[in-house]
C-alpha positions as CSV (number, residue, x, y, z in Angstrom):
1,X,-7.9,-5.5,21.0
2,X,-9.4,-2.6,19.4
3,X,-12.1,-2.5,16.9
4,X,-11.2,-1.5,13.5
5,X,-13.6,1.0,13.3
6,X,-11.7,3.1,16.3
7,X,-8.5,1.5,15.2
8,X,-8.6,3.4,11.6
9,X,-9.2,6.8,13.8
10,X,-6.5,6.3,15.6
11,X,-4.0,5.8,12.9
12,X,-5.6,8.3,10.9
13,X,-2.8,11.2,11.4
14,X,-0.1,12.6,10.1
15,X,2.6,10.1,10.0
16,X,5.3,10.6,7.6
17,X,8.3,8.5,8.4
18,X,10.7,9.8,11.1
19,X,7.7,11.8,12.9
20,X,6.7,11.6,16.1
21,X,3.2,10.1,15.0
22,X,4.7,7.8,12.8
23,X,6.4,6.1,16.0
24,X,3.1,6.3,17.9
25,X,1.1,4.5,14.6
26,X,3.7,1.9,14.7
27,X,3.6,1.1,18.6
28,X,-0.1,0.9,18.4
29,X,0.0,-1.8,15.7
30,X,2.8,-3.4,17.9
31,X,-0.3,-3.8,20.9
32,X,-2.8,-5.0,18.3
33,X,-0.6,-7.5,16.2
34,X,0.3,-8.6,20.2
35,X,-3.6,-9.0,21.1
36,X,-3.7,-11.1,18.2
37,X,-1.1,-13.3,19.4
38,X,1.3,-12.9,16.6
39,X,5.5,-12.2,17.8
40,X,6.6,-8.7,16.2
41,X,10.0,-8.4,15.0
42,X,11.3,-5.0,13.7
43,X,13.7,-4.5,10.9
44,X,15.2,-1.3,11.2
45,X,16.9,0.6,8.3
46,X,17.4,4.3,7.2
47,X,15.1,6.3,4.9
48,X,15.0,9.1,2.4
49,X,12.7,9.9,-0.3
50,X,13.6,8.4,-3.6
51,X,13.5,10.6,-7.1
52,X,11.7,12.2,-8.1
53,X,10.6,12.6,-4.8
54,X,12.5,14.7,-2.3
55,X,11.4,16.8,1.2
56,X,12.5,15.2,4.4
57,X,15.9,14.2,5.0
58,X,17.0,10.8,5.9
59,X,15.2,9.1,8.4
60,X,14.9,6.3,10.7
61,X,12.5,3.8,9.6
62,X,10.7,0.4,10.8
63,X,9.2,-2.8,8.7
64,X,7.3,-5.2,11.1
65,X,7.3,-8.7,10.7
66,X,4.4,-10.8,12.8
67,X,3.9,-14.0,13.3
68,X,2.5,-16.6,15.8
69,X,4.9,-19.0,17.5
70,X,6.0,-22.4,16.0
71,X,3.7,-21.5,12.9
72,X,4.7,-22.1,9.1
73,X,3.8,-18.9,7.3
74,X,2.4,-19.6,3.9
75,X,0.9,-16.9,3.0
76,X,1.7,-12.8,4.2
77,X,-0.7,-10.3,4.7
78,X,1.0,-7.2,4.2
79,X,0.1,-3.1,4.1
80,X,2.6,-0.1,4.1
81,X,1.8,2.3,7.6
82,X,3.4,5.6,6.6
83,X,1.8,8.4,4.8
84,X,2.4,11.6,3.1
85,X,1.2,14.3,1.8
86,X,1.8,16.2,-1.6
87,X,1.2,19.6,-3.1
88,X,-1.3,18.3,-5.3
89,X,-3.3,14.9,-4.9
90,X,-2.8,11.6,-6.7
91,X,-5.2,12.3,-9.2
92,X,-3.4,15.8,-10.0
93,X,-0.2,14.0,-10.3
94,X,-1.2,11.6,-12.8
95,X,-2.8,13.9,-15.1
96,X,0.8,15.7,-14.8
97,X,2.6,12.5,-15.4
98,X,0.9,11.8,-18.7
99,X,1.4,15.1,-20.0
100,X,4.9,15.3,-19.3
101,X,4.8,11.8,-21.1
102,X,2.6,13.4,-24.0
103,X,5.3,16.3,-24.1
104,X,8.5,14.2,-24.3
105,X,7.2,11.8,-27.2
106,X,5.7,15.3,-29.0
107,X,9.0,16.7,-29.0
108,X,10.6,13.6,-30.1
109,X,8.9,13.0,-32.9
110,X,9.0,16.6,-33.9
111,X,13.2,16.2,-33.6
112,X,12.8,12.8,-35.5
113,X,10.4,14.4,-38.1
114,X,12.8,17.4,-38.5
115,X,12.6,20.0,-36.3
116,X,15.2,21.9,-34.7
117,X,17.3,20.3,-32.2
118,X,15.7,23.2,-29.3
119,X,12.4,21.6,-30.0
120,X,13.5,18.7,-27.2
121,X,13.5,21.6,-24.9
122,X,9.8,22.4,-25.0
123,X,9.2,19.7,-22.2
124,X,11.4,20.5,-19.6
125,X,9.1,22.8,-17.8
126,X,6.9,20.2,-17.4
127,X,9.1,18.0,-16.4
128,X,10.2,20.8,-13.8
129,X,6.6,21.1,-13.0
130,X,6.6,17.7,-12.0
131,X,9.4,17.6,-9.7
132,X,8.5,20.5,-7.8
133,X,5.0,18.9,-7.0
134,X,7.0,15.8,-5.8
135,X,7.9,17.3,-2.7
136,X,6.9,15.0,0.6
137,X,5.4,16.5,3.3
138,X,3.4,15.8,7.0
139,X,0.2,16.6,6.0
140,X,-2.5,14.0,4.8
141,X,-4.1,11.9,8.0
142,X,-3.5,8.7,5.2
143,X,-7.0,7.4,5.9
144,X,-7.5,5.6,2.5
145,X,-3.8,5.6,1.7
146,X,-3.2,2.9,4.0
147,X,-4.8,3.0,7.1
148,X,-7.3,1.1,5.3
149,X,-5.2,-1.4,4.1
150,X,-3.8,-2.1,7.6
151,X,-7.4,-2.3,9.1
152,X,-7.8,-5.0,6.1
153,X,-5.0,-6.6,7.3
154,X,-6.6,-6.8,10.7
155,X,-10.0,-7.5,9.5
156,X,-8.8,-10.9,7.4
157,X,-6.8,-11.9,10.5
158,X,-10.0,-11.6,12.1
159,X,-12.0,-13.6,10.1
160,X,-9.5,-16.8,9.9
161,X,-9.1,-19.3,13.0
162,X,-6.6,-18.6,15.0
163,X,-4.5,-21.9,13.8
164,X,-4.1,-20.2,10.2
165,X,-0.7,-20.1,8.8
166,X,-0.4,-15.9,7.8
167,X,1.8,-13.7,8.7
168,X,1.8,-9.8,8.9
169,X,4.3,-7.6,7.4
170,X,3.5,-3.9,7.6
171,X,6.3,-1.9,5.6
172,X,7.3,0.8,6.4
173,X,8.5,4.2,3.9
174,X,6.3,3.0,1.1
175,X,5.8,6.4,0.6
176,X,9.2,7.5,-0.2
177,X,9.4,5.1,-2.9
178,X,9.2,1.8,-1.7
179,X,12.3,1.4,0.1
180,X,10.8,-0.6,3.0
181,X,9.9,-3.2,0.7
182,X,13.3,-3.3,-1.0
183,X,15.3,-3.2,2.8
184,X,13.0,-6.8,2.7
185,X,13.8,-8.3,-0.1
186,X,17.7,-7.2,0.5
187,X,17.8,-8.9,4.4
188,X,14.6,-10.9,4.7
189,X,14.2,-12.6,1.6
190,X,14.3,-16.0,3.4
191,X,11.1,-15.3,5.1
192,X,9.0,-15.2,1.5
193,X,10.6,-18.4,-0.2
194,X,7.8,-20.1,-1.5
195,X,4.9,-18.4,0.0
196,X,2.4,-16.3,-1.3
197,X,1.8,-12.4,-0.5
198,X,-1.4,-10.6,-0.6
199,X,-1.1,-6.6,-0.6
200,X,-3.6,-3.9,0.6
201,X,-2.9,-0.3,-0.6
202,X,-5.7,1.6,-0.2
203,X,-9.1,0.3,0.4
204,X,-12.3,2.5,-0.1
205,X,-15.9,2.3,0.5
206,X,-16.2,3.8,-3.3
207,X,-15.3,2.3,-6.9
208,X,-14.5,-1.1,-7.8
209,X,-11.8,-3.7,-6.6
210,X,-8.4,-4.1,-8.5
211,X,-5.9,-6.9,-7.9
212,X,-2.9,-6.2,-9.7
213,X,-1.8,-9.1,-10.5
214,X,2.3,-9.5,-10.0
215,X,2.6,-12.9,-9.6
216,X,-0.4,-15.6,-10.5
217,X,-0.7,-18.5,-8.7
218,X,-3.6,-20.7,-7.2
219,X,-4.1,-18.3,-4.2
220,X,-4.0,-15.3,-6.4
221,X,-6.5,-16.8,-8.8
222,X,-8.8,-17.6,-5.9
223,X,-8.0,-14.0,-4.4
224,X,-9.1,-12.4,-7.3
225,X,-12.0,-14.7,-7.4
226,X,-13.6,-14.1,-4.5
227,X,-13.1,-10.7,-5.0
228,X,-14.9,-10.4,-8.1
229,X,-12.0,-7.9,-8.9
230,X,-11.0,-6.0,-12.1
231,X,-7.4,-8.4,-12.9
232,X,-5.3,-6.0,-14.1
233,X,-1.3,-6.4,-14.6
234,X,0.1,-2.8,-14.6
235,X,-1.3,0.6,-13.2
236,X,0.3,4.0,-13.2
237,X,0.9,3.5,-9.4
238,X,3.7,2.5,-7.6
239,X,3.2,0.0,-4.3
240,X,5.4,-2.5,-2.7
241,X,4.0,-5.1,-4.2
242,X,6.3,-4.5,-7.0
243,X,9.0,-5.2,-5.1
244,X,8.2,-7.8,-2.5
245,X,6.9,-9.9,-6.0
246,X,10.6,-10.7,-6.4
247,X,10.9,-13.0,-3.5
248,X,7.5,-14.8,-3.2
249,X,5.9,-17.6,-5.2
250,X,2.8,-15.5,-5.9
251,X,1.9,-12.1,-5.3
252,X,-1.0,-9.3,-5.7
253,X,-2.1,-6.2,-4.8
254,X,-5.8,-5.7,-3.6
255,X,-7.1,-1.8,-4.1
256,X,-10.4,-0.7,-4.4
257,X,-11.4,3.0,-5.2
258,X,-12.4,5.7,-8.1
259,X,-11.0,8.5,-9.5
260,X,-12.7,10.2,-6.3
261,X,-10.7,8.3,-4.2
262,X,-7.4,9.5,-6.2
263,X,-8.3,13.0,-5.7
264,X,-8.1,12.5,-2.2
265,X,-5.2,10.3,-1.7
266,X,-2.0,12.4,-0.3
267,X,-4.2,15.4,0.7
268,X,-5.2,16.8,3.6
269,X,-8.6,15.1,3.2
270,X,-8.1,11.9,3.4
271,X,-9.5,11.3,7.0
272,X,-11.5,8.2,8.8
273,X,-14.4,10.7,8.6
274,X,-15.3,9.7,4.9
275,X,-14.9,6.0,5.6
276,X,-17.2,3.8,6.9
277,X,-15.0,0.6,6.4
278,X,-17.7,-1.3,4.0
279,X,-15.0,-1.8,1.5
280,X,-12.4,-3.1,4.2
281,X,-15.3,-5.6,5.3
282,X,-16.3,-6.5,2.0
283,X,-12.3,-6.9,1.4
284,X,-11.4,-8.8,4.1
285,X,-14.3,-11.1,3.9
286,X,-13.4,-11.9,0.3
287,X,-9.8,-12.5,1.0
288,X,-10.6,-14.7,4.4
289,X,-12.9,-16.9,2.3
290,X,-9.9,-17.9,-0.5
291,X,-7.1,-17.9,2.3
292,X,-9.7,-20.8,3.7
293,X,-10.0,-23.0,0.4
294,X,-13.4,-21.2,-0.4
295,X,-15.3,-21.7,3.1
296,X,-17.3,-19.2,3.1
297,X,-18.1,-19.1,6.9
298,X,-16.1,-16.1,8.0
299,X,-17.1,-13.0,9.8
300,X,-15.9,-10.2,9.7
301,X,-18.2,-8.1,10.9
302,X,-17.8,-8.5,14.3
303,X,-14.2,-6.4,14.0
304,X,-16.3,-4.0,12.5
305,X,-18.2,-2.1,15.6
């Protein structure tokens, strides 16, 4: 079983979905889900990026399931393991988004308040601005966005007895717009009735903790709890916990970062090197402690070497 530390460096590449290292990333979480004593299944389906975002054709992808034999999963741990990179980082992107938004309406209400009908013209650049700079490349490590979130996955494992009723789900093609997620609530709803969901996406040492909040529920509340987290109920970010929210009793998605970390995110620099995993530790312990009723004797510092 590796530690986390040298885990999150050897995940750290390149891995969009249908690479080469993407099918390396996702046989070296097979070993460590294994060490763990958790059962790996694999749900295999076929990916492309989603519009606005386009790039790669189709490819083959993998969601893995984990759990330990002749235990009753009540709660999943789950975190996307493909990345990408973009022209221009997350940060860049939403700036773009909202003024395209600030564009449309403008030209709206200039049509509504009179103006000619050429005037709903004025934002299509933008908007072809936009889709340009949605094109999906090979070429951010995905450090932050989500090896981090997997080595919180890990990390809360870690912490809990061995006896605990989680499972692990790590999706895969979050990154072409969520279509790992959706091949799981399509085929493997089953699986989440009546359970609860907890869902990493990008973990920093930087900024504060989010939980957005999809689904409240007593495990959620004591999530967010022990987190001391910023509750929020929509963000200009799209993760799977959207989607796998449809299927489960309660669900939310843990993030922590700034607008540093969003400047990063999709971009050649986002590497292990500017991590040093006190946000997945601090993370992980918080989450360990309200998966165990508030017992607050878990370590997770050990993973961390």
């Amino acid at each position: 079983m590796t530690d986390l530390r040298a885990l999150l460096e050897e995940i750290s590449v390149a891995r969009l979905v249908g690479t080469p290292n993407h099918a390396r990333v996702r046989e070296i979480l097979k070993r460590e889900l294994g060490a763990r004593g958790f059962v790996v299944l694999e749900q295999r389906f076929r990916s492309r990026p989603r519009a606005p975002l386009w790039g790669r054709a189709a490819s083959d992808a993998v969601n893995l399931i984990a759990v330990r034999p002749r235990a009753r999963v009540t709660a999943w741990l789950t975190a996307h393991y493909d990345s990408k990179g973009q022209p221009v980082s997350m940060a860049a992107r939403l700036v773009l988004a909202g003024v395209v938004v600030a564009g449309v309406l403008g030209a709206l209400a200039a049509r509504v308040a009179g103006g000619p009908t050429l005037v709903l013209a004025l934002p299509v650049p933008l908007v072809a601005l936009f889709v340009a700079l949605s094109r999906v490349s090979d070429d951010s490590p995905g450090a932050v966005d989500n090896g981090s979130g997997v080595v919180t996955v890990l990390a809360t494992v870690d912490a809990l007895p061995a006896d605990a009723t989680v499972g692990v789900v790590f999706p895969d093609a979050e990154e072409h717009g969520l279509v790992g997620a959706r091949a799981l609530v399509r085929e493997r709803a089953n699986l989440f009735a009546n359970t609860a969901l907890i869902n990493f996406d990008g973990i920093d040492d930087r900024g504060r903790t989010i939980a957005l909040v999809h689904r409240r529920g007593p495990l959620v509340d004591a999530v967010v709890h022990a987190l001391t987290a910023r509750r929020a109920r929509l963000l200009p970010v799209l993760e799977d916990g959207l989607v796998l929210a449809r299927s489960v009793r309660e669900c939310v998605t843990v993030m922590r970062g700034c607008w540093e970390t969003a400047r990063v995110v999709h971009t050649p620099g986002d590497t292990a090197e500017r991590l040093t995993l006190v946000g997945v530790a601090a993370v992980a312990h918080a989450v360990a402690t309200a998966l165990q009723g508030g017992n607050e004797r878990v370590d997770v510092t050990r993973c961390l070497v």
